[in-house]
DRENBADREN-478833 format. One record per residue (C-alpha): residue number from 1; residue in three letters; y, z, x. Coordinates in nm, 3 decimals, always signed. Example, Ala and Ser with C-alpha at 12.3 -4.5 7.8 and 13.67 -1.06 7.14 Angstrom:
// DRENBADREN-478833
[rec 1, 'ala', [-0.450, +0.780, +1.230]]
[rec 2, 'ser', [-0.106, +0.714, +1.367]]
END
This chain:
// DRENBADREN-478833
[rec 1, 'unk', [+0.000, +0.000, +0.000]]
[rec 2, 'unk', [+0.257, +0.077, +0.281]]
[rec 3, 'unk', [+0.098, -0.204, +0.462]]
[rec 4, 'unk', [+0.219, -0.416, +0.098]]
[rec 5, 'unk', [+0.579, -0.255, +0.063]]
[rec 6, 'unk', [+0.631, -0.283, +0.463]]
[rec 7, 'unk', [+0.586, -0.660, +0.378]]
[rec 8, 'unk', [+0.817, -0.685, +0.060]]
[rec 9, 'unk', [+1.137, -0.499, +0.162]]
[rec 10, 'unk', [+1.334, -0.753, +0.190]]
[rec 11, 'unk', [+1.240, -0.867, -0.195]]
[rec 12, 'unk', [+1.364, -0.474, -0.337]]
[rec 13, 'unk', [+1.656, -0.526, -0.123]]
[rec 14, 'unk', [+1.747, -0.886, -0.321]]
[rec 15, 'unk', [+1.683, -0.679, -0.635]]
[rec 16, 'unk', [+1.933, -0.407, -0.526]]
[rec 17, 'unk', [+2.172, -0.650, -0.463]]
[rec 18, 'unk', [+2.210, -0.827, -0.787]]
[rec 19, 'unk', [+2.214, -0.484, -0.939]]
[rec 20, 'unk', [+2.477, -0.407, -0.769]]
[rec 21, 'unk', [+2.657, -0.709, -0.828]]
[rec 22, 'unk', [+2.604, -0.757, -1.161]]
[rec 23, 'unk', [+2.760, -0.332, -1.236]]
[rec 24, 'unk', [+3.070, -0.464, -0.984]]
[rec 25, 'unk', [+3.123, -0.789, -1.182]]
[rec 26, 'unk', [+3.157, -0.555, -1.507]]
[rec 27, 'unk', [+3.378, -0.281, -1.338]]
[rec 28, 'unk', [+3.558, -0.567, -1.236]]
[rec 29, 'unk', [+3.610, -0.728, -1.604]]
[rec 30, 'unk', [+3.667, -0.433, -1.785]]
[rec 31, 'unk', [+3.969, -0.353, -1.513]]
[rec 32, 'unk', [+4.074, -0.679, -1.557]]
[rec 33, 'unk', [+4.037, -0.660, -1.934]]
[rec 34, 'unk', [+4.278, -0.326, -1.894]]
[rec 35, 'unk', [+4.527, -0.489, -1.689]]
[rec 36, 'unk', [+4.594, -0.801, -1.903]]
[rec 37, 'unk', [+4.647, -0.597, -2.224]]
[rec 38, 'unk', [+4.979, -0.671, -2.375]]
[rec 39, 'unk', [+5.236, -0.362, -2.411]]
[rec 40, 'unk', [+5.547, -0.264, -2.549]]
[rec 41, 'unk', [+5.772, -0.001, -2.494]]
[rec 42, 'unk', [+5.913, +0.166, -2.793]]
[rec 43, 'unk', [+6.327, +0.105, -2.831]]
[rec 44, 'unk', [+6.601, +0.137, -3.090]]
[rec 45, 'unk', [+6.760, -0.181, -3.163]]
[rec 46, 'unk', [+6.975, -0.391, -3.415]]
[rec 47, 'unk', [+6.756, -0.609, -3.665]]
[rec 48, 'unk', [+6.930, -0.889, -3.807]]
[rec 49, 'unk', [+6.774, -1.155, -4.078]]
[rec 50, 'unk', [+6.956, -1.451, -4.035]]
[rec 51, 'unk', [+6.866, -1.773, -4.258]]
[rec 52, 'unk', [+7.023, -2.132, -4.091]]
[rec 53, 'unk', [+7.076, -2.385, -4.346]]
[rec 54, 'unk', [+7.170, -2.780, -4.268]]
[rec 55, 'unk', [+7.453, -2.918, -4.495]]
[rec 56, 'unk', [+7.748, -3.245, -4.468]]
[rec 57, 'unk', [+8.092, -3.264, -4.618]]
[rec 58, 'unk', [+8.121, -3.331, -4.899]]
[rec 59, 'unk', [+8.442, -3.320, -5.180]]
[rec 60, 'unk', [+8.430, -3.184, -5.542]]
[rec 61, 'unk', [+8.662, -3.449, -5.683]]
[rec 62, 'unk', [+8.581, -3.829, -5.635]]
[rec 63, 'unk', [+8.546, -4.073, -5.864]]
[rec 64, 'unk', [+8.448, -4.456, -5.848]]
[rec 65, 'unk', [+8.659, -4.648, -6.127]]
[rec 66, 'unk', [+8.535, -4.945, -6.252]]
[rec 67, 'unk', [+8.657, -5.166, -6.581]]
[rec 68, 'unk', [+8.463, -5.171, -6.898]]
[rec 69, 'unk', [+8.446, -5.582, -6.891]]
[rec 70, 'unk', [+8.440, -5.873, -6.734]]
[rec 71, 'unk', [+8.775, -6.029, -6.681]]
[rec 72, 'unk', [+8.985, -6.199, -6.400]]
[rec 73, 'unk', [+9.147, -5.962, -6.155]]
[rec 74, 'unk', [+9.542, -5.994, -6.181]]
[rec 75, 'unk', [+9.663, -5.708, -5.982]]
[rec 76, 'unk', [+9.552, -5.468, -5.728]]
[rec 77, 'unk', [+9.853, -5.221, -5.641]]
[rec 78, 'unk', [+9.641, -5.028, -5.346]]
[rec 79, 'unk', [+9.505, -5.068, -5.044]]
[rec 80, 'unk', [+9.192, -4.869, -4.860]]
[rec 81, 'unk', [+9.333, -4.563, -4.661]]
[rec 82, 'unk', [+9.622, -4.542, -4.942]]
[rec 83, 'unk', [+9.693, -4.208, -5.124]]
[rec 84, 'unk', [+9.740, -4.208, -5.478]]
[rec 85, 'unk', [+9.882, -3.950, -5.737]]
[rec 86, 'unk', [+9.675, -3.874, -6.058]]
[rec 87, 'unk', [+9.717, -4.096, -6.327]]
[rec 88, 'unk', [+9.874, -4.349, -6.103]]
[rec 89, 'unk', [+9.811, -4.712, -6.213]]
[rec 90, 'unk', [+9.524, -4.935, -5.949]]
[rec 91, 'unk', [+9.448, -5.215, -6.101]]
[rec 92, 'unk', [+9.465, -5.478, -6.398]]
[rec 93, 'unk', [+9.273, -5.759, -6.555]]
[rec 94, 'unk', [+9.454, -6.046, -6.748]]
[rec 95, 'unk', [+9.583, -5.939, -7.095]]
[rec 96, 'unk', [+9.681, -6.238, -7.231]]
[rec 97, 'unk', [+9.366, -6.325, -7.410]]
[rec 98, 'unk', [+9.347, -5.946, -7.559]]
[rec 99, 'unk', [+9.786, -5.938, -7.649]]
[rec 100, 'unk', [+9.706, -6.255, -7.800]]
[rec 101, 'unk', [+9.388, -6.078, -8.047]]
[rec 102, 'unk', [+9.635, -5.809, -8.069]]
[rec 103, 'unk', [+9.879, -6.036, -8.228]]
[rec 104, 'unk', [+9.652, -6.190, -8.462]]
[rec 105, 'unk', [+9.510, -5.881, -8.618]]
[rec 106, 'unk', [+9.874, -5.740, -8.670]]
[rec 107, 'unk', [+9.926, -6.018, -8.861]]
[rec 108, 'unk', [+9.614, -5.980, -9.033]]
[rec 109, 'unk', [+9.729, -5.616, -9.116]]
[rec 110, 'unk', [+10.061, -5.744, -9.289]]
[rec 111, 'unk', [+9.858, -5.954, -9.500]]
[rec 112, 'unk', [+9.644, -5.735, -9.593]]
[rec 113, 'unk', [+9.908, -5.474, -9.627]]
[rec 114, 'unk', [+10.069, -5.717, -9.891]]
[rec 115, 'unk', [+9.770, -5.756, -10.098]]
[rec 116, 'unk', [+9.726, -5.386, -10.137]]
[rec 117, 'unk', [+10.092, -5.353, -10.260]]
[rec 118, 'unk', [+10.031, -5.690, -10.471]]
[rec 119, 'unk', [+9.697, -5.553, -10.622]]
[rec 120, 'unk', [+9.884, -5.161, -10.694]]
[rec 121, 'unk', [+10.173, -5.339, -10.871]]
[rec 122, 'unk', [+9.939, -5.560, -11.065]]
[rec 123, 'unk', [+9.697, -5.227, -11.176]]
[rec 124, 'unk', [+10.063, -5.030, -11.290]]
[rec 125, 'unk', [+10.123, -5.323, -11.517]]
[rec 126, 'unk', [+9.767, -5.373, -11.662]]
[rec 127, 'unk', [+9.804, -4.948, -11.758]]
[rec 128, 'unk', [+10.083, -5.040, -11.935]]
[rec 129, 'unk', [+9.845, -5.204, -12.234]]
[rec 130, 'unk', [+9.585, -5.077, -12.347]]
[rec 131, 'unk', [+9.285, -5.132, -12.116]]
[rec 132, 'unk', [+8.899, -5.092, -12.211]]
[rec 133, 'unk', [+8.737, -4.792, -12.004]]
[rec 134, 'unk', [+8.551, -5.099, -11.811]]
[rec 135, 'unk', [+8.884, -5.275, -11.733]]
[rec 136, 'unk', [+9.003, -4.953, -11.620]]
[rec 137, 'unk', [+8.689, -4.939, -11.350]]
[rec 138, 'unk', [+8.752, -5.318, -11.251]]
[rec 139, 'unk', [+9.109, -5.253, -11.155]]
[rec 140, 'unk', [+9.012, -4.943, -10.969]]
[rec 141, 'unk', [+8.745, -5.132, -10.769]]
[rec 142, 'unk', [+8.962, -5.395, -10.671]]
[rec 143, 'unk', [+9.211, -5.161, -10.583]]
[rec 144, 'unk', [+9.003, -4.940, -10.371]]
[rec 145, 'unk', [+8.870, -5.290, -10.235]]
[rec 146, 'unk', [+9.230, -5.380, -10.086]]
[rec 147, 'unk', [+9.277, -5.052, -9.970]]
[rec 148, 'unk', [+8.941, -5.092, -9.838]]
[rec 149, 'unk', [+9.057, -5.405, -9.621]]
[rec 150, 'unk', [+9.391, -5.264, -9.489]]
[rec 151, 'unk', [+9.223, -4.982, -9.293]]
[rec 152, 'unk', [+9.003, -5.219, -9.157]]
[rec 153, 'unk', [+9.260, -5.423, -9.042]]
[rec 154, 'unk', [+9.412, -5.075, -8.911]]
[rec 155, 'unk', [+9.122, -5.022, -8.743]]
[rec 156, 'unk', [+9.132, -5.326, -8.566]]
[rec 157, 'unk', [+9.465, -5.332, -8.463]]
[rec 158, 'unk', [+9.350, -5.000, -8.242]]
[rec 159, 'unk', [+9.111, -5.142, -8.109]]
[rec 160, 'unk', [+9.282, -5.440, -7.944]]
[rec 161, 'unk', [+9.513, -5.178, -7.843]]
[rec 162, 'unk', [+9.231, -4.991, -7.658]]
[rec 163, 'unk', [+9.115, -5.301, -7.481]]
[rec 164, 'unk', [+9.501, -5.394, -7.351]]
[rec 165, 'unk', [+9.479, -5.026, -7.244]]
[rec 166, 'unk', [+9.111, -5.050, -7.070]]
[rec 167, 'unk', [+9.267, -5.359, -6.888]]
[rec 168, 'unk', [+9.436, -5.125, -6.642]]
[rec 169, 'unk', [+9.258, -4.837, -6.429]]
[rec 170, 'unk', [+9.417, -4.543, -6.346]]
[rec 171, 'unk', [+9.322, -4.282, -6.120]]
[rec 172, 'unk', [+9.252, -3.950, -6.301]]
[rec 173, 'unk', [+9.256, -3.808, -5.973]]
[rec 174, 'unk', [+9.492, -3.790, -5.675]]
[rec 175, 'unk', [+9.322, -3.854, -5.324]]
[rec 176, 'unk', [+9.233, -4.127, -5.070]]
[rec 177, 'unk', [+9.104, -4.493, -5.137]]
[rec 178, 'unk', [+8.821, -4.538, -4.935]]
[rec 179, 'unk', [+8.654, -4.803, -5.053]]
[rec 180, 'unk', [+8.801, -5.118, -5.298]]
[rec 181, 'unk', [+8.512, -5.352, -5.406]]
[rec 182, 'unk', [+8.722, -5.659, -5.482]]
[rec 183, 'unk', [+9.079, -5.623, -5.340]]
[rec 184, 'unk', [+9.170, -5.985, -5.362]]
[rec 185, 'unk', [+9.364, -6.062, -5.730]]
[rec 186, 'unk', [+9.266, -6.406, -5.884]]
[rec 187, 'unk', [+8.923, -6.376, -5.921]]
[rec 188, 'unk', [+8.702, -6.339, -6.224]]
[rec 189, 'unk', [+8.503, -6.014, -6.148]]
[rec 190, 'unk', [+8.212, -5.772, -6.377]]
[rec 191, 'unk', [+8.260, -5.385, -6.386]]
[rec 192, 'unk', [+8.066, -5.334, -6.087]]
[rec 193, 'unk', [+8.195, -5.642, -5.868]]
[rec 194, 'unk', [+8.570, -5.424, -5.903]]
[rec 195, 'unk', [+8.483, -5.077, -5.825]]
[rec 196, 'unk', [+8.774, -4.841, -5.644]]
[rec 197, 'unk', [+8.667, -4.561, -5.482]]
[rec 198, 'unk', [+8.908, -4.220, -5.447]]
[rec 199, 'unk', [+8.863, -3.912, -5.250]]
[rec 200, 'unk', [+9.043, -3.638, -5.255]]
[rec 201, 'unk', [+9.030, -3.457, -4.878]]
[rec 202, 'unk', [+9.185, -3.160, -5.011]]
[rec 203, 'unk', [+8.884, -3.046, -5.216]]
[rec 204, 'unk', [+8.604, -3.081, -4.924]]
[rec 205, 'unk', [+8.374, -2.845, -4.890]]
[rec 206, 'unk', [+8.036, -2.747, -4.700]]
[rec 207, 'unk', [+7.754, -2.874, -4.897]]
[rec 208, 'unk', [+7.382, -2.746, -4.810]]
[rec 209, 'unk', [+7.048, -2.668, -4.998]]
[rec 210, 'unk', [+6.816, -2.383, -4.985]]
[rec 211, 'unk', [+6.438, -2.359, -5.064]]
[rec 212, 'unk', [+6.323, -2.170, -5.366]]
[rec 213, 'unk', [+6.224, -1.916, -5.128]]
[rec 214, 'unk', [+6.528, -1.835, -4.977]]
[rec 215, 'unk', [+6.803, -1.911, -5.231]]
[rec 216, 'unk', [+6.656, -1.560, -5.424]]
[rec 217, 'unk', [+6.846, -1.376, -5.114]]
[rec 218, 'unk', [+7.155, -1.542, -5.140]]
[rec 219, 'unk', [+7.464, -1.425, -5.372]]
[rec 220, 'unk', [+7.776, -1.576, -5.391]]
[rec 221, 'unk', [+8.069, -1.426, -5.155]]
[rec 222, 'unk', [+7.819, -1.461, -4.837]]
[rec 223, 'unk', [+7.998, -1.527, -4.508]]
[rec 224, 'unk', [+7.831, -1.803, -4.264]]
[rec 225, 'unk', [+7.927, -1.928, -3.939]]
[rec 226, 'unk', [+7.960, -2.314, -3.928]]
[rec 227, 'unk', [+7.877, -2.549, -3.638]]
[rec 228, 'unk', [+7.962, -2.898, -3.681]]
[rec 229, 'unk', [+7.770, -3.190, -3.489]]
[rec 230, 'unk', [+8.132, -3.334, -3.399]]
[rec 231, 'unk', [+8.239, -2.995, -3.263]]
[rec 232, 'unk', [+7.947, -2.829, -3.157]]
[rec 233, 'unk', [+8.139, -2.602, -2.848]]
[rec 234, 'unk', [+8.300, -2.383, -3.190]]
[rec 235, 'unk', [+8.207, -2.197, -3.527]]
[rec 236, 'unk', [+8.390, -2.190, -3.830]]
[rec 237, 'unk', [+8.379, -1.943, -4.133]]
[rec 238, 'unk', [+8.217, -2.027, -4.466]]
[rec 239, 'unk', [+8.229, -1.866, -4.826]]
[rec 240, 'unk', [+7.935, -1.938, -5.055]]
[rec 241, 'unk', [+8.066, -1.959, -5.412]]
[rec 242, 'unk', [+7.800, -2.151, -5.578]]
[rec 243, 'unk', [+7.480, -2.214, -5.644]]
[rec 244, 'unk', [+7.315, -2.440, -5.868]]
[rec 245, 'unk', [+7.081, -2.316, -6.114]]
[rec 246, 'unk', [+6.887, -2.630, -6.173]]
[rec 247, 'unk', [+6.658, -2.766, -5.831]]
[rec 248, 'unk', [+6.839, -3.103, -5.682]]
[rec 249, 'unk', [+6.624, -3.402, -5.805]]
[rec 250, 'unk', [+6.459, -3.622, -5.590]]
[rec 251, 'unk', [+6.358, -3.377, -5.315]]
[rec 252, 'unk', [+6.001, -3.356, -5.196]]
[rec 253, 'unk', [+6.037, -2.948, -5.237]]
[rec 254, 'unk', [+6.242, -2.743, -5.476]]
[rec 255, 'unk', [+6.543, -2.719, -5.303]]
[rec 256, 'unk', [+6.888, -2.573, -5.483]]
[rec 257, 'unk', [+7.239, -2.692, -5.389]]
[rec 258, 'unk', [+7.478, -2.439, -5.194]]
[rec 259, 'unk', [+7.896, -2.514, -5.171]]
[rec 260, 'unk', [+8.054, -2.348, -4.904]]
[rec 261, 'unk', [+8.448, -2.324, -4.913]]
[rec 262, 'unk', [+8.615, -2.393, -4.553]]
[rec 263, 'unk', [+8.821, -2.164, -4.368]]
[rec 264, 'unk', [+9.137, -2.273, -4.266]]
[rec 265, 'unk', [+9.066, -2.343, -3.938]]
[rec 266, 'unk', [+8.787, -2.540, -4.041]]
[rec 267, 'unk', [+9.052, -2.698, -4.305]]
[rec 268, 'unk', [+9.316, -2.796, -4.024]]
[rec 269, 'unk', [+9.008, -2.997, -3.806]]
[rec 270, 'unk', [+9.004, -3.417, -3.916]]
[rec 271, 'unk', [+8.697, -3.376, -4.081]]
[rec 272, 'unk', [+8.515, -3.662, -4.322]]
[rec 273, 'unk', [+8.262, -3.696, -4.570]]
[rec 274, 'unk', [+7.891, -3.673, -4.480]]
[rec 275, 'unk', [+8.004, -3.515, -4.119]]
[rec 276, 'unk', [+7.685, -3.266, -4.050]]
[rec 277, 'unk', [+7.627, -2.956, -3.911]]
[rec 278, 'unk', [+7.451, -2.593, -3.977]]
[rec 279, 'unk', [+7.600, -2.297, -4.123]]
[rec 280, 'unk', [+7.412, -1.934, -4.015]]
[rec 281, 'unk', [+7.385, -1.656, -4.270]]
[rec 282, 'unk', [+7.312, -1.281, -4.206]]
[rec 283, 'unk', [+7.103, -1.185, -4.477]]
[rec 284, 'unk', [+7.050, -0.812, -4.376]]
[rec 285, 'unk', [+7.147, -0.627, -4.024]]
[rec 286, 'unk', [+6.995, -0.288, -3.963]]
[rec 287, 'unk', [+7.140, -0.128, -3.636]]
[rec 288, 'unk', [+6.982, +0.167, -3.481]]
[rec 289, 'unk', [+6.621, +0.142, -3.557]]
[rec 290, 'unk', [+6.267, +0.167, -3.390]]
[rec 291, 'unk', [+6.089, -0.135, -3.449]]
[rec 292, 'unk', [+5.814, -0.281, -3.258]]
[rec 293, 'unk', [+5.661, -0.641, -3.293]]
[rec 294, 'unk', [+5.434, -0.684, -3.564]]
[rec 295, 'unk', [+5.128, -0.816, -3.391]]
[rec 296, 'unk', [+5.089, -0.463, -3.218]]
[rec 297, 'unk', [+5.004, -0.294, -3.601]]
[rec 298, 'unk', [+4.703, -0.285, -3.686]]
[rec 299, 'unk', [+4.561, -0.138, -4.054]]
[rec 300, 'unk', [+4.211, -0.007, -4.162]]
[rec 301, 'unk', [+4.169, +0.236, -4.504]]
[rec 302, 'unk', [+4.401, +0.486, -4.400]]
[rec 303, 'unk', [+4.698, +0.281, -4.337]]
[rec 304, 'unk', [+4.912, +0.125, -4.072]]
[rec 305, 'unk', [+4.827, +0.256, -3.715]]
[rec 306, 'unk', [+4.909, +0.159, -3.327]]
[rec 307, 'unk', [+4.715, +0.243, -3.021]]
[rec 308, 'unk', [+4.952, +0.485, -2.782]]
[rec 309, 'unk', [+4.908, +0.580, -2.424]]
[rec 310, 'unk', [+4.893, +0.926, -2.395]]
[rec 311, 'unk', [+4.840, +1.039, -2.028]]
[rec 312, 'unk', [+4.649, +0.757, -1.916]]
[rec 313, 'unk', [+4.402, +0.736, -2.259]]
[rec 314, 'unk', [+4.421, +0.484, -2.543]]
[rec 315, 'unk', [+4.502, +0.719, -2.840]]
[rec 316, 'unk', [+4.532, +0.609, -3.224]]
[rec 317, 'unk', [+4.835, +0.669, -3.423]]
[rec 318, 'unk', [+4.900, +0.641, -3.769]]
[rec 319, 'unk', [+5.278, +0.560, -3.904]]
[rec 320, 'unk', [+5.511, +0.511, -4.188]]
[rec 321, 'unk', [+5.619, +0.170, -4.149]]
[rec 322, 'unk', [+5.931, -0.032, -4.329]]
[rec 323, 'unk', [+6.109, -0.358, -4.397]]
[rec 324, 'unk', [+5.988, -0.655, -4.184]]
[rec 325, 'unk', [+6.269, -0.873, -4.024]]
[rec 326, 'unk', [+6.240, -1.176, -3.756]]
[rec 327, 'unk', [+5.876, -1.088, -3.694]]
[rec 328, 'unk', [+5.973, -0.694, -3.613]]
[rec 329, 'unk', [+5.869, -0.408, -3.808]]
[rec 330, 'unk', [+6.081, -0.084, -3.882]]
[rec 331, 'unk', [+5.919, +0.222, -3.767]]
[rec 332, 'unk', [+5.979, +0.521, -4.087]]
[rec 333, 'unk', [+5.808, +0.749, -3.860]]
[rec 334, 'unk', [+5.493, +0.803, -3.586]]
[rec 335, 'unk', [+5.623, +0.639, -3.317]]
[rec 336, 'unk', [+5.934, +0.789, -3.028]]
[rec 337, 'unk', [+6.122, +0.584, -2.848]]
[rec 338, 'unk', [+5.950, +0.528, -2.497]]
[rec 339, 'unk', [+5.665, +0.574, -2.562]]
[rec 340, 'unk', [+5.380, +0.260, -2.489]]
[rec 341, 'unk', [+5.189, +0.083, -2.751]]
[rec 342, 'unk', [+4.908, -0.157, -2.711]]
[rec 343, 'unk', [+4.792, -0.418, -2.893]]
END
């Protein structure tokens, strides 16, 4: 038998040695293992839940005037880039055509005018005899008849009127022209060929939608910092003061319009419709508070709990937690600032 082991030593020695490798390689992991565990050192800090929105300029009054027919284009009294008062006159079509209809049904109203007095003066004489209770009813048909046919003719007087008046635009709003679709007179044009576009730059404002999600958090009066893709090395100030209470259509998510009034610095810069940028809202700000990363709670039946060092040892420790904000949770109580938690 010694004879035996005297010949195998060197195999129990192998066998040692990948015992004793394989116990290093472990020590080795599990050290390793300890090492790369992520910490996090318990501070007091400000919180702040900030929601960024992306929005354009946009104006609360424009308008795009058009005619209601076809006609030729006789007069265009404005440019693009001219500023016109409200109610100021733009445009006309030819009115000859609808003075002359007016015209004609005047004169149809005289006539028509005369035959009611002729037919009244010939009923007061027919009451003067005596009339049968069906001659009675006659007269007062065709007298009701004539009367009848004057108020039409009133009627259409009116509405010649209308039409001479529909011949000319005006603008019910003062602003900018920015955009005339036929500014050449002597041409025949339709409604749409002849539209006139006005702006008015002193009603702009920051336009922007919010999700369903987010537009629950937001009241009207809210502050928000503005950048603005042409002036991206500043911020401006923004008041909400409305939000819609229907979704905006055509929008692959329900999304809810947001206006934004400028401040006057904001005002005073040459901005224009459709310019872009991103306004920044603080939702909530807590200042003072122990908060720690969420992804270093952890929860089982009992509640929320953290793993602590305490001298050296992993040590579990249940806490109160509160609001969650930017990924952070508020710390109600179980946890002292300093101390190490691991995840």
């Amino acid at each position: 038998m010694a004879n035996l082991l005297k010949k195998r030593w060197y195999f129990f020695v192998l066998v040692l040695i990948i015992l004793g490798s394989i116990v290093y390689q472990k020590q080795t992991a599990k050290i390793k293992s300890e090492k790369e565990k992520s910490t996090y050192t318990v501070k007091r800090q400000t919180l702040r839940d900030d929601l960024s929105l992306s929005g354009e300029i946009d104006a609360s009054e424009k308008t795009t005037l058009r005619f209601q027919s076809s006609g030729k284009l006789t007069w265009i009294g404005v440019r693009e880039g001219d500023y016109v008062q409200k109610f100021q006159a733009i445009a006309a079509l030819d009115q000859r055509e609808v003075q002359q209809n007016l015209k004609k049904y005047l004169n149809t109203y005289v006539n028509e005018r005369l035959d009611l007095d002729q037919e009244k003066q010939d009923t007061q004489i027919k009451y003067t005899g005596s009339l049968s209770e069906d001659a009675r009813r006659e007269a007062i048909r065709v007298l009701d008849k004539a009367q009848n046919d004057l108020n039409n003719a009133v009627i259409d007087v009116e509405l010649k009127n209308l039409a001479i008046e529909y011949a000319t635009l005006y603008s019910p709003i003062e602003g900018l022209v920015v955009s005339i679709g036929s500014p050449y007179a002597g041409v025949n044009i339709t409604p749409s060929q002849a539209e006139i576009e006005i702006i008015n730059p002193n009603t702009i404002y920051f336009s922007a939608t919010a999700d369903q999600t987010d537009v629950v958090r937001l009241q009207e009066g809210m502050v928000g910092k503005i950048t603005f893709d042409s002036y991206p090395d500043d911020n401006y100030g923004g008041t909400l003061y409305y939000v819609s209470f229907t979704p905006k259509e055509d929008e692959t998510g329900t999304v809810y319009n947001l206006k934004f009034q400028l401040d006057d610095r904001a005002r005073s810069l040459p901005l224009k419709m459709m310019m872009t940028g991103d306004i920044d809202l603080n939702l909530s700000e807590m200042k003072n508070v122990i908060a720690i990363p969420s992804g270093f709670i952890n929860k089982d039946k009992k509640g929320s709990y953290v793993k602590v060092d305490n001298k050296g040892k992993e040590e579990k420790r249940y806490i109160k937690i509160g609001e969650v904000i930017e990924g952070n949770v508020v710390i109600r109580s179980g946890l002292s600032e300093g101390e190490v938690v691991y995840d």
